[in-house]
MIVOMI-943962 format. One line per 2 residues: their letters; for each residue x, y, z of N, C-alpha, C, O, CB. Coordinates in nm, 3 decimals, always signed. Atoms other than C-alpha are relative to their C-alpha. Glycine has a CB too. Example, Ala and Ser with C-alpha at 12.3 -4.5 7.8 and 13.67 -1.06 7.14 Angstrom:
as	+0.089,-0.119,+0.000,+1.230,-0.450,+0.780,+0.090,+0.120,+0.000,+0.194,+0.118,+0.066,-0.099,+0.003,+0.125 ~ -0.082,-0.119,-0.006,+1.367,-0.106,+0.714,-0.077,+0.109,+0.073,-0.026,+0.220,+0.090,+0.041,+0.046,-0.142
//
This chain:
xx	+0.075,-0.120,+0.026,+10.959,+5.441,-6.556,+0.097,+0.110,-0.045,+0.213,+0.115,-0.004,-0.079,+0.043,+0.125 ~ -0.085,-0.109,+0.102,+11.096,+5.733,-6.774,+0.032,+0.126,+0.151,-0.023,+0.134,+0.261,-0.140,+0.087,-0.181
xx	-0.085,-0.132,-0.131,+11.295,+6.051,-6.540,-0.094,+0.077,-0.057,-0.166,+0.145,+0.015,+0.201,+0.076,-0.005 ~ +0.078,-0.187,+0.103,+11.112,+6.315,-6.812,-0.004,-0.052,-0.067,+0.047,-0.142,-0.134,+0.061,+0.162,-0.049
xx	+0.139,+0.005,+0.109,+10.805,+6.402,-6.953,+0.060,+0.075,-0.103,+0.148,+0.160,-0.098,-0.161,+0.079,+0.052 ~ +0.009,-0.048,+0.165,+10.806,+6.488,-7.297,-0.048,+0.165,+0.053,-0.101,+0.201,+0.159,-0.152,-0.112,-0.128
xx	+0.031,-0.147,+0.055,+10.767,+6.874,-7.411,-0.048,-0.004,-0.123,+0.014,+0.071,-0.200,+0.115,+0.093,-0.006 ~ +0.022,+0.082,+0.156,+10.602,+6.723,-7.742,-0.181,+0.046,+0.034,-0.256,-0.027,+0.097,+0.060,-0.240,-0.015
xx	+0.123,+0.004,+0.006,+10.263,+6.887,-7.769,-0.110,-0.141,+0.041,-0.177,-0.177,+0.137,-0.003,+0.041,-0.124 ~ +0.038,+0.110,+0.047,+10.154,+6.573,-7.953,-0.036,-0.143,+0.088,-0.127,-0.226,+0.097,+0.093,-0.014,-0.085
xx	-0.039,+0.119,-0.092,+10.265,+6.331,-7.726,-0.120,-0.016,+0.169,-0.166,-0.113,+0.230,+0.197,+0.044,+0.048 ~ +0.107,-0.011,-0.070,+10.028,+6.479,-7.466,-0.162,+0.001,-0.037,-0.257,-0.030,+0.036,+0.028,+0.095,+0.049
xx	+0.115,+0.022,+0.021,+9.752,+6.508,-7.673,-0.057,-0.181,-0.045,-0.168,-0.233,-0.047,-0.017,+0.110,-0.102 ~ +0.034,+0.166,+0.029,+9.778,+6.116,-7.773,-0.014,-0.056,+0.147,-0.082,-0.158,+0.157,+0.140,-0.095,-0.094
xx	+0.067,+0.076,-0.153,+9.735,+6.021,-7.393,-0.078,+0.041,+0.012,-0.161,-0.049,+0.026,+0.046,+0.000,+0.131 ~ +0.118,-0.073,-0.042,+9.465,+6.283,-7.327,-0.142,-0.097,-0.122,-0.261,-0.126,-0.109,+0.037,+0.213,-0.036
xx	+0.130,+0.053,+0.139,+9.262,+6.121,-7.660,-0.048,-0.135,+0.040,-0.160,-0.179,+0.012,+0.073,-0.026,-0.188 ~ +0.030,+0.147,-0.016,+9.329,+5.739,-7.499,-0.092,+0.063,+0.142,-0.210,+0.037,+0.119,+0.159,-0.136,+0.021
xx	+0.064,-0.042,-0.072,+9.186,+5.919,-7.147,-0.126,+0.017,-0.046,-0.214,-0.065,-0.021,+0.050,+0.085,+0.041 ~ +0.110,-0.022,+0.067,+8.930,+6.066,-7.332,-0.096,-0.123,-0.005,-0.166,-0.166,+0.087,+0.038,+0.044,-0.127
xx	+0.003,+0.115,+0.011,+8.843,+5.777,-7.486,-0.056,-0.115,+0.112,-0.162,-0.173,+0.090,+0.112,-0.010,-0.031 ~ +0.009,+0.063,-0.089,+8.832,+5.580,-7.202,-0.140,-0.016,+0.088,-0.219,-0.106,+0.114,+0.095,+0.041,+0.055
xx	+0.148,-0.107,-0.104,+8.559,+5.804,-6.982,-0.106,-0.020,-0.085,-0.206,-0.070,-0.034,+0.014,+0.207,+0.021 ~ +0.099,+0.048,+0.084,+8.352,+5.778,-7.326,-0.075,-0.182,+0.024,-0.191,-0.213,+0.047,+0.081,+0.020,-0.143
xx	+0.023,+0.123,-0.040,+8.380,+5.381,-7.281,-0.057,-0.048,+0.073,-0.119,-0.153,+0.063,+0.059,-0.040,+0.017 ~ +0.043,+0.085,-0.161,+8.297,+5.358,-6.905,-0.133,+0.086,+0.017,-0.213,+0.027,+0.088,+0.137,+0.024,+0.170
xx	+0.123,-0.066,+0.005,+8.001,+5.617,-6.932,-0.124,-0.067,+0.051,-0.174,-0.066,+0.164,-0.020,+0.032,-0.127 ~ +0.081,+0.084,+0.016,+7.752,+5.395,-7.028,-0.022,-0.116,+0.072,-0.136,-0.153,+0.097,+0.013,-0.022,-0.092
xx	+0.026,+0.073,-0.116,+7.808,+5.140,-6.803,+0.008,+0.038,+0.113,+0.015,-0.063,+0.184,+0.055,-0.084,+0.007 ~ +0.035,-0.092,-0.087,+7.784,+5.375,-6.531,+0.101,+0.006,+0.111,+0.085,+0.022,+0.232,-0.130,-0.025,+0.044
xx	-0.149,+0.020,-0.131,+8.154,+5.342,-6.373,+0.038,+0.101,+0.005,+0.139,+0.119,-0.063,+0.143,-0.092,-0.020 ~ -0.004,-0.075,+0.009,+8.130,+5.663,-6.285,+0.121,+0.065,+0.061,+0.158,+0.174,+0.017,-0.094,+0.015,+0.013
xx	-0.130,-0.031,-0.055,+8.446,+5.697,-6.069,+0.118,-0.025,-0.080,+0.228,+0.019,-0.050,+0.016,-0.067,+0.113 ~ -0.139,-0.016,+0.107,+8.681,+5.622,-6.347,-0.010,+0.062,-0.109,+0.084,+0.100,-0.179,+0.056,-0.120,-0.053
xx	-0.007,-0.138,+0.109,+8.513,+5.841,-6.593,-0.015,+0.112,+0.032,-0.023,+0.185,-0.067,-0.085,+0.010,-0.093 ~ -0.087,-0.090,-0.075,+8.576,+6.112,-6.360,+0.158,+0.032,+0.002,+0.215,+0.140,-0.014,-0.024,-0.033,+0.108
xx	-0.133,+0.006,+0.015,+8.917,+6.013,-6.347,+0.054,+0.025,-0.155,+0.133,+0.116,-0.182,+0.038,-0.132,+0.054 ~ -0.069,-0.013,+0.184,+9.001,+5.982,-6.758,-0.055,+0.145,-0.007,+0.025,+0.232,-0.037,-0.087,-0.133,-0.163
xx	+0.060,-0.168,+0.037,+8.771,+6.326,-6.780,+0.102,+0.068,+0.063,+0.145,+0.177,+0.023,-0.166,+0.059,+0.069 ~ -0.121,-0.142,-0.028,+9.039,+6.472,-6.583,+0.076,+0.035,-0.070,+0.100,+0.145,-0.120,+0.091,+0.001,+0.093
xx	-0.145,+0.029,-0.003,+9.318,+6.349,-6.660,-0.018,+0.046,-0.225,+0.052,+0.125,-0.288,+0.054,-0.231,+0.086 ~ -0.007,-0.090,+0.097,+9.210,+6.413,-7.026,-0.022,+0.132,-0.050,-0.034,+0.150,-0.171,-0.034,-0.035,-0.046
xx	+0.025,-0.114,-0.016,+9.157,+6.756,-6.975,+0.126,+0.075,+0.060,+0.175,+0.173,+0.005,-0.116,+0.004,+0.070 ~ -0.156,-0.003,-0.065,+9.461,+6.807,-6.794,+0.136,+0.051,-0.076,+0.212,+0.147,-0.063,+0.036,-0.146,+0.035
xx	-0.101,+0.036,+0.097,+9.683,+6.650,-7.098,-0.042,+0.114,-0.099,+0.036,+0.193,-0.151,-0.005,-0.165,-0.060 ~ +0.002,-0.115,+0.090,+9.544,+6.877,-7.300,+0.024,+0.141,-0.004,+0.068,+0.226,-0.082,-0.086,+0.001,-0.032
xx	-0.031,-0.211,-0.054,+9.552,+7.222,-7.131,+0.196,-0.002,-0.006,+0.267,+0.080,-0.064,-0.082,+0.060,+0.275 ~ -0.154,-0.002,+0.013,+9.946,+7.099,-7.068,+0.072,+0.052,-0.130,+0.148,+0.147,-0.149,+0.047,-0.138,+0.017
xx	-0.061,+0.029,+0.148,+10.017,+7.007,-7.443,-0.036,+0.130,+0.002,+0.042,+0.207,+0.059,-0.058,-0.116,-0.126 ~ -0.015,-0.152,+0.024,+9.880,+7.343,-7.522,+0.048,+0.085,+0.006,+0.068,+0.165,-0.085,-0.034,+0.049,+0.018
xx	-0.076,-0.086,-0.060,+10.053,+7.525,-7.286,+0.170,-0.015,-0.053,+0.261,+0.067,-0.061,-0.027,-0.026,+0.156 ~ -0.166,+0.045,-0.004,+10.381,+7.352,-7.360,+0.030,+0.064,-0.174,+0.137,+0.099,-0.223,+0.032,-0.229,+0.025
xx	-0.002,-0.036,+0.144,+10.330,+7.451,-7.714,-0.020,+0.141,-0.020,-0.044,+0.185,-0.133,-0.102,-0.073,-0.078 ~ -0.027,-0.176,-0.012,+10.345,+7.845,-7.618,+0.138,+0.033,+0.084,+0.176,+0.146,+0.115,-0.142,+0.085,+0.097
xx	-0.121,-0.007,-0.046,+10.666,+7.768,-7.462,-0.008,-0.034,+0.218,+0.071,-0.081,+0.299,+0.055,+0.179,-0.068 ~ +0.060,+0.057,-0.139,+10.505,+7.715,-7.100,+0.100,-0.094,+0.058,+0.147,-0.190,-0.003,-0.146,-0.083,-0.018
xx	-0.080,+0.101,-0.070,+10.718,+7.559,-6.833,-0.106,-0.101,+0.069,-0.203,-0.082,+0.144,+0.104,+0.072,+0.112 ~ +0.079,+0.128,-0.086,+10.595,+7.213,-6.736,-0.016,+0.022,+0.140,+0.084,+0.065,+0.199,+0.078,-0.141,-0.006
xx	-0.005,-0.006,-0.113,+10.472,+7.219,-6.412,-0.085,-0.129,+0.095,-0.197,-0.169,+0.061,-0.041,+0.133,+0.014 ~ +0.100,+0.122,-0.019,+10.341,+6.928,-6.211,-0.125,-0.013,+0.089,-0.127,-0.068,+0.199,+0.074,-0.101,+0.044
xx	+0.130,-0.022,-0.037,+9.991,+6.989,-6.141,-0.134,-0.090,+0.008,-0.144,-0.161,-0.092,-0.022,+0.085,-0.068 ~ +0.116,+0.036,+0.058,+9.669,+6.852,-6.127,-0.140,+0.071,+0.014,-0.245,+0.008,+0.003,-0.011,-0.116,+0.039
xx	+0.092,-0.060,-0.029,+9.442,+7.148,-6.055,+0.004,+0.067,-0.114,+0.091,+0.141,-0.160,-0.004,+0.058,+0.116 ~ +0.068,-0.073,+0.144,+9.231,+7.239,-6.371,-0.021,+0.156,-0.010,-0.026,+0.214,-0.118,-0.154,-0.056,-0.023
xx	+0.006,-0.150,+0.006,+9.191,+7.608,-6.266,+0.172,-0.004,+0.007,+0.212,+0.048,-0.097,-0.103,+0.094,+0.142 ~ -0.072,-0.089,+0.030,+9.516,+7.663,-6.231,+0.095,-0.003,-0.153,+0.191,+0.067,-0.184,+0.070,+0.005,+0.117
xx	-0.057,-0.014,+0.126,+9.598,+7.561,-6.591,-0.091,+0.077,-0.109,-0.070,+0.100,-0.229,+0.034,-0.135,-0.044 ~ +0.098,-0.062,+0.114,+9.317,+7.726,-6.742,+0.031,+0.151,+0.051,-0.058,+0.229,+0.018,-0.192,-0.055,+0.005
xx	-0.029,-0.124,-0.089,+9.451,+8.041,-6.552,+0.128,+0.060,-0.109,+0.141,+0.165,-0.173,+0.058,-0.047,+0.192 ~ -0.118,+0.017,+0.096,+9.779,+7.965,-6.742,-0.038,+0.046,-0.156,+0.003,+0.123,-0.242,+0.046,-0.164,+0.001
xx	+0.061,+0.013,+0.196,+9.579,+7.905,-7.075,-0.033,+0.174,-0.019,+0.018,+0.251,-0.100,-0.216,-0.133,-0.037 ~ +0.055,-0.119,+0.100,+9.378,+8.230,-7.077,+0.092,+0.154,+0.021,+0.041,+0.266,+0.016,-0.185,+0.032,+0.044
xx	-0.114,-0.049,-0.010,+9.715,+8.406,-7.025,+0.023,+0.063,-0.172,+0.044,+0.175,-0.219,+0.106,-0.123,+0.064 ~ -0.048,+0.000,+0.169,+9.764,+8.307,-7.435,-0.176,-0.017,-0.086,-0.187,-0.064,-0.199,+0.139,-0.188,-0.046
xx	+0.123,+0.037,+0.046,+9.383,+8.286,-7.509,-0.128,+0.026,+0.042,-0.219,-0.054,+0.022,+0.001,-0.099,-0.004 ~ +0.159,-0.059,-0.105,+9.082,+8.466,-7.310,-0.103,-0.103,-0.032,-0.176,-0.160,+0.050,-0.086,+0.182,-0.053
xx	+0.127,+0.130,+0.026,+8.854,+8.218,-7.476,+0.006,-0.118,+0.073,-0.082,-0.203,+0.063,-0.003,-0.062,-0.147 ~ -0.022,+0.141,-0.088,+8.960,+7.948,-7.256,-0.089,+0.038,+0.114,-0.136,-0.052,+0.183,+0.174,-0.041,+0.056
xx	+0.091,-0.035,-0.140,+8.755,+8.132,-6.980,-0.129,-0.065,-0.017,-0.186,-0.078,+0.092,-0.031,+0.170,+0.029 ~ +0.113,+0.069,-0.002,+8.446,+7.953,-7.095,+0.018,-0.137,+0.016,-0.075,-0.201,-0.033,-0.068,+0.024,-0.106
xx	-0.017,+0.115,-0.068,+8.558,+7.641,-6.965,+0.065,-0.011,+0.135,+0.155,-0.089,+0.168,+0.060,-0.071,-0.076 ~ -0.035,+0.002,-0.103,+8.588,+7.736,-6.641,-0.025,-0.079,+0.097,+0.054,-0.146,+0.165,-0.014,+0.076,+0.023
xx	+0.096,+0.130,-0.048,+8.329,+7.540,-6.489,+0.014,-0.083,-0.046,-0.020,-0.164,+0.041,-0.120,-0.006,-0.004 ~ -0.051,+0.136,+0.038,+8.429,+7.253,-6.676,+0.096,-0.032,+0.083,+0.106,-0.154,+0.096,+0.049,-0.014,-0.134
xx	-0.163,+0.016,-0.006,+8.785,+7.285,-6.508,-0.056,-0.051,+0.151,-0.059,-0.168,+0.190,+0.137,+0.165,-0.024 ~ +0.054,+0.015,-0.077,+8.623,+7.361,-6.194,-0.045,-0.162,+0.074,+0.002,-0.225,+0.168,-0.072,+0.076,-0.044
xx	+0.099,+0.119,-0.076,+8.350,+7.050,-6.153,+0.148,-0.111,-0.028,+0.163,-0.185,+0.070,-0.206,-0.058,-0.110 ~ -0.059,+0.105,+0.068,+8.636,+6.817,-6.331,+0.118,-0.024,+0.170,+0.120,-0.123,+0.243,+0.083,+0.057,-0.195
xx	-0.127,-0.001,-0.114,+8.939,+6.885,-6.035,-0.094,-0.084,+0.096,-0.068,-0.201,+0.122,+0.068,+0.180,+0.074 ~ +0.071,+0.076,-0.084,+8.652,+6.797,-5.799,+0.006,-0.112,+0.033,+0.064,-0.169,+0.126,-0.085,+0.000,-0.020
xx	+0.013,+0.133,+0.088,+8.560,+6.506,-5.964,+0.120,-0.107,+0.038,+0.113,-0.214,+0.100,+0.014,+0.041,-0.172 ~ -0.135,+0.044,-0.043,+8.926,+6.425,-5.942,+0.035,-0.047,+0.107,+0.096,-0.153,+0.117,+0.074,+0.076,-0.007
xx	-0.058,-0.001,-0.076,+8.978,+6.468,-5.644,-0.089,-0.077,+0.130,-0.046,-0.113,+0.239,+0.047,+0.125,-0.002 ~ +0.102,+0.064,-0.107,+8.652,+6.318,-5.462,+0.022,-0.185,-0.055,+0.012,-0.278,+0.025,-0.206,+0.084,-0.029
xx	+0.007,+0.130,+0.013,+8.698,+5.983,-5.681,+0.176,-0.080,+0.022,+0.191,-0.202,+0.011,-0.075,-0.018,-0.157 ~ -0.132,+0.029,-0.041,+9.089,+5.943,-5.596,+0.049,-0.005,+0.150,+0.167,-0.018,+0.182,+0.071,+0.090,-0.061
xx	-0.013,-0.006,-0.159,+9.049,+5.955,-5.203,-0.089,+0.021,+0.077,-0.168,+0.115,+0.076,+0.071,+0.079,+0.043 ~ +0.138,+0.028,-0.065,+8.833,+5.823,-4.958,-0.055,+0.126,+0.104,+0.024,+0.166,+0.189,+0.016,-0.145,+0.091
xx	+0.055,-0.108,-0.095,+8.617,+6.104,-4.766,-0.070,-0.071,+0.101,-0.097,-0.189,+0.079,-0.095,+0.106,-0.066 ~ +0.107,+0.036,-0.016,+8.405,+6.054,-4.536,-0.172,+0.051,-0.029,-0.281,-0.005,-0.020,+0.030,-0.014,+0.091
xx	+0.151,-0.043,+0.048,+8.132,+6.292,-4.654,+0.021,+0.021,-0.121,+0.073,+0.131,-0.137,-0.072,+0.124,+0.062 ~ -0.010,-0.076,+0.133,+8.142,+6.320,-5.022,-0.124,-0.035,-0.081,-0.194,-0.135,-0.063,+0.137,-0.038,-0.085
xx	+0.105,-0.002,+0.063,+7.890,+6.405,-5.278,+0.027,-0.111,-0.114,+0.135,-0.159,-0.149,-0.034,+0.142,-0.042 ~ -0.019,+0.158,+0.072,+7.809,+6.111,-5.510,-0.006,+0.053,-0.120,-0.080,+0.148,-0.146,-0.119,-0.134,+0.023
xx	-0.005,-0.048,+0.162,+7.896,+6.149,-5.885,-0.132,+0.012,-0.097,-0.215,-0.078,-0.086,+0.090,-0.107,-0.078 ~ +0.161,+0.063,+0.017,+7.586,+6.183,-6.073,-0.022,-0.015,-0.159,-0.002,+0.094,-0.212,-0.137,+0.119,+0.069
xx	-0.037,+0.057,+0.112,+7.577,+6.041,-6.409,-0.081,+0.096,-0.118,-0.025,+0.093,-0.228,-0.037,-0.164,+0.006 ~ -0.035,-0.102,+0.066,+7.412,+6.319,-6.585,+0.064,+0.122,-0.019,+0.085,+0.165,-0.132,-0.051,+0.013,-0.014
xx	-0.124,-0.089,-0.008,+7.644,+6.611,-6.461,+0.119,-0.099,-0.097,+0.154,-0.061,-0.208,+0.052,+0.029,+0.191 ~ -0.175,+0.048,+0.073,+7.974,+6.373,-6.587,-0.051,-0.011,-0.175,+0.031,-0.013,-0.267,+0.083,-0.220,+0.080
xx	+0.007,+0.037,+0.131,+7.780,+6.319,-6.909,-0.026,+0.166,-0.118,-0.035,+0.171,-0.241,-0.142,-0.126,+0.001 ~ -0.016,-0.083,+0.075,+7.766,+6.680,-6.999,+0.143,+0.060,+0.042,+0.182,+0.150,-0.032,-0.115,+0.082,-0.002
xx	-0.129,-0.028,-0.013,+8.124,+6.732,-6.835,+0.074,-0.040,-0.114,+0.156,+0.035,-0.168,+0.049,-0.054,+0.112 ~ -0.021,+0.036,+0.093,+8.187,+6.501,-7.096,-0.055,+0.070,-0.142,+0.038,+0.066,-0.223,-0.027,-0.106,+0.028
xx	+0.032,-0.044,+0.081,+8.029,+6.654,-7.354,+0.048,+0.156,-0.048,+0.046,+0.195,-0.164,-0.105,-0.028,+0.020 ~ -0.057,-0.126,+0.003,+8.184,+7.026,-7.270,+0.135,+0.026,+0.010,+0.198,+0.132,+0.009,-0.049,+0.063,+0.084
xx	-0.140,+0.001,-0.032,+8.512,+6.863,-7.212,+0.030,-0.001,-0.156,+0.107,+0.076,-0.214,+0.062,-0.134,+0.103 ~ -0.007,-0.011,+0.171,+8.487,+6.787,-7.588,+0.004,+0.105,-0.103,+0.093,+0.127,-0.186,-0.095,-0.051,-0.046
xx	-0.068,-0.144,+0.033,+8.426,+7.109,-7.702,+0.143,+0.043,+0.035,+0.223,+0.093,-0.044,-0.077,+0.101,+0.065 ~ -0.151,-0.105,-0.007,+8.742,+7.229,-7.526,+0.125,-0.089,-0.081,+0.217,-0.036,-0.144,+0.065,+0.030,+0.203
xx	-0.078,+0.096,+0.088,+8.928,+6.922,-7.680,+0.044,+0.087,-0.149,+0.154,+0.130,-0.182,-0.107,-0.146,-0.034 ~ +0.058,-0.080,+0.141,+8.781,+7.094,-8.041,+0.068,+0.109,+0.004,+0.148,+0.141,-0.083,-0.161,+0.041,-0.013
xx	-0.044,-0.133,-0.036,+8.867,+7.406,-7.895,+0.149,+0.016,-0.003,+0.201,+0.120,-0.042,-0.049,+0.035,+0.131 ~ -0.166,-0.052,-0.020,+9.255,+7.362,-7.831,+0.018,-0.096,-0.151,+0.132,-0.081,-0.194,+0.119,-0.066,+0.192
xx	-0.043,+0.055,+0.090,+9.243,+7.130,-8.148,+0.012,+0.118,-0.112,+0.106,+0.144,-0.187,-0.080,-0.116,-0.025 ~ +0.004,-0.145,+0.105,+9.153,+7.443,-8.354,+0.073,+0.100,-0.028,+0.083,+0.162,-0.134,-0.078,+0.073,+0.020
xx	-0.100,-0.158,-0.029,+9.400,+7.721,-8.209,+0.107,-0.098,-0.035,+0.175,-0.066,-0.133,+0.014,+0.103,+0.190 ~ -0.142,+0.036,+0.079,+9.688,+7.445,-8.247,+0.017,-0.111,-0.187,+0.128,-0.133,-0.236,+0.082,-0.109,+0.146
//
């Protein structure tokens, strides 16, 4: 395994696209705990790459508010994906470790998470 991550925009947005990707794939067959997971994690890669591409120090995170906190630092418009960032960490964080009370994923919420995660995709594809 590599010591260090890349500082390569690019390089983050080509994992975030196979993530992406991925969550699109498993949708439909209703594996809803791993398209939770790629929805993060491609959401994630992307707010990074962005950030890293305003000079942003890498930091190793996985909470979606606090990179969209980061983002609308260089971009106020990022504030409309707050609630995306929001439900997504959740998401994250309920399908990566066992609870004992947790709310169950529900397959039309992830399918417009998905759908608003895309916009922001669009969205940071546009500004860079």
């Amino acid at each position: 395994m590599p010591d260090k991550e890349s500082y390569i925009p690019k390089h983050w947005f080509e994992k975030a696209d196979t993530d992406f990707e991925s969550a699109e794939i498993l949708l439909p067959a209703e594996k809803l705990g791993p398209v939770a997971f790629h929805l993060h994690q491609a959401i994630e890669k992307y707010l990074k790459g962005y950030l890293l591409g305003r000079g942003w120090n890498l930091k190793r995170t996985h909470d979606l508010i606090d990179l969209l906190n980061e983002a609308v630092h260089y971009e106020p418009q990022f504030e409309k994906f707050r609630s995306l960032c929001g439900t997504a960490t959740e998401y994250y964080v309920e399908d990566r470790y066992p609870f004992l009370i947790s709310s169950e994923l529900n397959k039309e919420e992830l399918e417009k998470a998905v759908k608003d995660a895309s916009a922001l995709i669009e969205f940071i594809k546009g500004i860079d």
